[in-house]
N, C-alpha and C positions, 0 to 999 in steps of 0.2 A: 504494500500500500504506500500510496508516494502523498508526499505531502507539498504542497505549493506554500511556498514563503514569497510573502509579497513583499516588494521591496520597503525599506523606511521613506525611500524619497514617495513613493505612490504613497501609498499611506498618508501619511504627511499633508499630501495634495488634497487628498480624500478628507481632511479632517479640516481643511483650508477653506473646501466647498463649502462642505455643512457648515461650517462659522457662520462663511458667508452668508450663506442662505438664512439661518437663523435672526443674524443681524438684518437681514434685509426685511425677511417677516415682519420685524418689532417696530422697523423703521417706517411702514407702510403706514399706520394709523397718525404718524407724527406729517408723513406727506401731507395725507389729506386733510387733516386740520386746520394747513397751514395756509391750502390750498382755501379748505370754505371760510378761514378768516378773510385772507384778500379777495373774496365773491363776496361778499358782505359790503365790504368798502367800495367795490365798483358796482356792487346792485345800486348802493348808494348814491352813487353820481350816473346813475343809467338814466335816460327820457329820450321818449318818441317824440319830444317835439322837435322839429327842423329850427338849429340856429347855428349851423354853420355856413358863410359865405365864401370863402376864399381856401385856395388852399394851405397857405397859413396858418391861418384858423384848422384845418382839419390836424394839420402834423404837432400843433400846440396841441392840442386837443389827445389827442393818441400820446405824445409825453405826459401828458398829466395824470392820463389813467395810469400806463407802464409803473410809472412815479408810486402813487397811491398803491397799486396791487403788490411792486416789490420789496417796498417796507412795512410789508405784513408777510411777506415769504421767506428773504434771505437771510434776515435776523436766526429764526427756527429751524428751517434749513443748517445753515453753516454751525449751529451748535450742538444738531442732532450727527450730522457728520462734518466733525472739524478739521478732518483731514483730507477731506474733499476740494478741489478746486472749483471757482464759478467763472463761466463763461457769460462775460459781459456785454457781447454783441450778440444783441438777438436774432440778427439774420446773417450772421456768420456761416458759413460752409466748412465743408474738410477734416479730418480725421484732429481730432484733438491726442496731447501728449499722453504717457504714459500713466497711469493710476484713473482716481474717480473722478466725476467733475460732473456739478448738477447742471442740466441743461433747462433753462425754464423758459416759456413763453408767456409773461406777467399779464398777458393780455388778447389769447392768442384769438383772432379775430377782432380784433380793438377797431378794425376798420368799420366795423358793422355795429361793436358797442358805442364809437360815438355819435353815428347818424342814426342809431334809436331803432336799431335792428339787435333781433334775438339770436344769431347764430355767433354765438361768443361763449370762451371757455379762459381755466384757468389752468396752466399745465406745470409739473416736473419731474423732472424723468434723472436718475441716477446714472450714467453711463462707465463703465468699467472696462477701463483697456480698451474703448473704442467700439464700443458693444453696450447697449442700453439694457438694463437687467430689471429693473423697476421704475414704474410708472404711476401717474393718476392723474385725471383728468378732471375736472370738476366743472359742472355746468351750472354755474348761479343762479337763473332764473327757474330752471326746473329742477333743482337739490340730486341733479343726478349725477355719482361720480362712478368714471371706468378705472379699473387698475389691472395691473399685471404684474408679475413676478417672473424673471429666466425661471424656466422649469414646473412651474406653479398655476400656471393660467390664466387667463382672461376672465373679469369679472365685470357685470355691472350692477353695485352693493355686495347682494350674497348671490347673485345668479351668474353661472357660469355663462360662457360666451361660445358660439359654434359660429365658424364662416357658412358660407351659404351651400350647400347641396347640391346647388342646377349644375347642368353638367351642358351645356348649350349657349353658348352665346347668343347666339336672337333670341334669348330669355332673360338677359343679363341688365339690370339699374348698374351703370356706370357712372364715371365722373373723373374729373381732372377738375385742377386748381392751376391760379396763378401765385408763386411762391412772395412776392413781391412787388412794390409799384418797380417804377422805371425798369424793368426788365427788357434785356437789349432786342437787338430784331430778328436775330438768328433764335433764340429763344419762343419771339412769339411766333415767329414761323413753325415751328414746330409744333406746337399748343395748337395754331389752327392747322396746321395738317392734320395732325393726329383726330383732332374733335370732326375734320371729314371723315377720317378712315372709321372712327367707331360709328359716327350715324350711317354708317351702309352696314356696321353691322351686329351692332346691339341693338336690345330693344330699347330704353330709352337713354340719353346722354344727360348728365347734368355738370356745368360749369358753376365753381363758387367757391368761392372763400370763407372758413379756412380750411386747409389740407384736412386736420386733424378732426376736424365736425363729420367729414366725412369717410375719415378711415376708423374711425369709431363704431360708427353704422357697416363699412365693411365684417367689421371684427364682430359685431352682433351678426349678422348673416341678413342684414335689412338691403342693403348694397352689396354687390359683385364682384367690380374693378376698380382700382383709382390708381392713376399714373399723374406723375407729373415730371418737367421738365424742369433743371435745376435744383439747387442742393440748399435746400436752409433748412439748418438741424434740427431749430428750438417747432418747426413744425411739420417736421417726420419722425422722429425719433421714439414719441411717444405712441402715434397709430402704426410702426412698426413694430414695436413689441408689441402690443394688443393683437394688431391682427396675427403676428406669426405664434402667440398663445391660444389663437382663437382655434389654429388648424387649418389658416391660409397662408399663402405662397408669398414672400419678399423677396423682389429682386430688382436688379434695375430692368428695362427695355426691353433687353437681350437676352435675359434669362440669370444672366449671370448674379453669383450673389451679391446682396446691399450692402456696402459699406459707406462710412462717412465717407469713401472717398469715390465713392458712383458719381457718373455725372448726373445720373436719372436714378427714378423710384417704381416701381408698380408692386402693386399688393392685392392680390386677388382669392376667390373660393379656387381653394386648388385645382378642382374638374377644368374649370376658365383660365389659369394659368397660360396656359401652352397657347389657347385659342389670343388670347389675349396679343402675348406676343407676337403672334403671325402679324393681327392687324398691326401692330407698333411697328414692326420692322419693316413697314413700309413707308414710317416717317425716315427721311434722310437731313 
C-alpha cells in the first residue's frame, strides 16, 4: 500500500486559499454596508426634475455625487482591508500591479443619476493579482444588492444566480454599452458595426449605460449577451465575476480569455457563447 505525501509547498498553498477564502467570506457583509451607506447619500441628492443646462453643469454635477458616494466607501473599505491598494481613476484600463487593490465605481451610472434616471448603482469589487474574487453591487433605489465570491457564487441577497438556458441566438435579449463619453472613432465604429451585426441576428438588441446594470441581468439569466468595446475596469470587473459565478462565458470578442489586459469584453449564457462570437468577428 503506497502512500502519497503531499508536498509542504502544496499544502501551504492549500491552506493560503482557504485563508483567503475565509477572509473574503467575512469581508462580504462589511462591502455591502458600505456600499448601502453611500446609496443612502446619493438616494439623497437623486431628483427627476430636469436642471441641468450645459455640459459643465453635467460633469460638476457627476463630481459631486462620485465626491459624496466615496466618503462613505473608502474610509471602511481601506480599514477593513488595509493592505489593499485603491485605484483612483475611475475609468482607468489595464492590468493593475501585483497584490489587492479595491476597484470601485462611486457612482457607476452617475450619468443617469444626475438627469433623474433610475438605472444607477453602487459598486466594489476586490481584485487579486489581476483577477477580481469578490464583488457587490448595490442598487439604491430598489434595496437590491448582487454579490459574488471566486468559487462561491453568484447571488442576488440569498438567491442564487443561473445564466440563461436558451441555446439559440434568434432567442437571445442582448446588449452593448458605451464604456465612456469622448470615446474615439475607431471605437465607435465598432459599437455601431457590431449593434448591425447582432440586429440581423438576435432577437432583441438593447444599447445603455451602465455596463454593469446590465451584466447583472446577464448573471440572473434575465439577459443573454453583453459585449463591449474598450476597457474600463471600475465597470466590468464587477459583472465579470457575477456572471462567470452565475455559469456564463467571459471573454473578450475572440473567445479568448478576459483579462485587464483585453482590448474587449463579452459575457454570455454559455449555449450563446460560440454563436455570439461568430457575429462579433465580423466587426473588424
Amino acid at each position: 500500500m503506497s502512500t502519497r505525501i503531499e508536498p509542504m509547498t502544496d499544502r501551504a498553498a492549500r491552506r493560503d486559499k482557504s485563508a483567503a477564502r475565509a477572509e473574503d467570506e467575512s469581508l462580504l457583509p462589511l462591502v455591502v454596508a458600505a456600499l448601502t451607506a453611500a446609496g443612502e447619500r446619493l438616494v439623497g441628492r437623486f431628483s427627476t426634475e430636469p436642471r441641468l443646462e450645459s455640459r459643465e453643469e453635467v460633469f460638476a454635477a457627476l463630481a459631486a455625487s462620485d465626491a459624496v458616494s466615496l466618503e462613505a466607501i473608502r474610509e471602511p473599505l481601506s480599514r477593513a482591508r488595509p493592505g489593499a491598494g485603491w485605484v483612483e481613476d475611475e475609468l482607468g484600463c489595464g492590468p493593475l500591479p501585483p497584490g489587492e487593490w479595491w476597484v470601485t465605481d462611486t457612482v457607476e451610472g452617475n450619468i443617469n443619476h444626475v438627469h433623474g434616471m433610475t438605472d444607477w448603482c453602487v459598486t466594489a469589487t476586490l481584485v487579486r493579482d489581476d483577477e477580481p474574487v469578490l464583488t457587490a453591487v448595490h442598487l439604491p433605489l430598489s434595496g437590491d444588492t448582487y454579490t459574488a465570491r471566486k468559487g462561491a457564487g453568484a447571488y442576488l441577497g440569498n438567491r442564487r444566480l443561473r445564466a440563461s438556458a436558451k441555446t439559440r441566438l434568434d432567442a437571445a435579449f442582448v446588449g452593448t454599452s458605451q464604456a465612456r463619453p469622448d470615446e474615439d472613432r475607431e471605437t465607435h465604429r465598432r459599437i455601431g458595426q457590431s449593434v448591425t451585426a447582432m440586429l440581423g441576428s438576435a432577437l432583441v438588441l438593447r444599447v445603455s449605460v451602465p455596463a454593469t446594470l446590465q451584466l447583472i441581468q446577464v448573471a440572473a439569466g434575465r439577459m443573454d449577451v453583453f459585449w463591449q468595446y474598450s476597457q474600463i475596469r471600475s465597470g466590468l470587473v464587477a459583472g465579470a465575476l457575477l456572471v462567470a459565478e452565475a455559469g456564463g462565458a467571459v471573454t473578450d470578442t475572440r473567445g479568448d480569455r478576459w483579462t485587464l489586459s483585453s482590448e474587449d469584453f463579452l459575457a454570455a449564457a454559455p449555449q450563446l457563447h460560440a454563436g455570439a462570437i461568430d457575429v462579433l468577428s465580423t466587426v473588424r
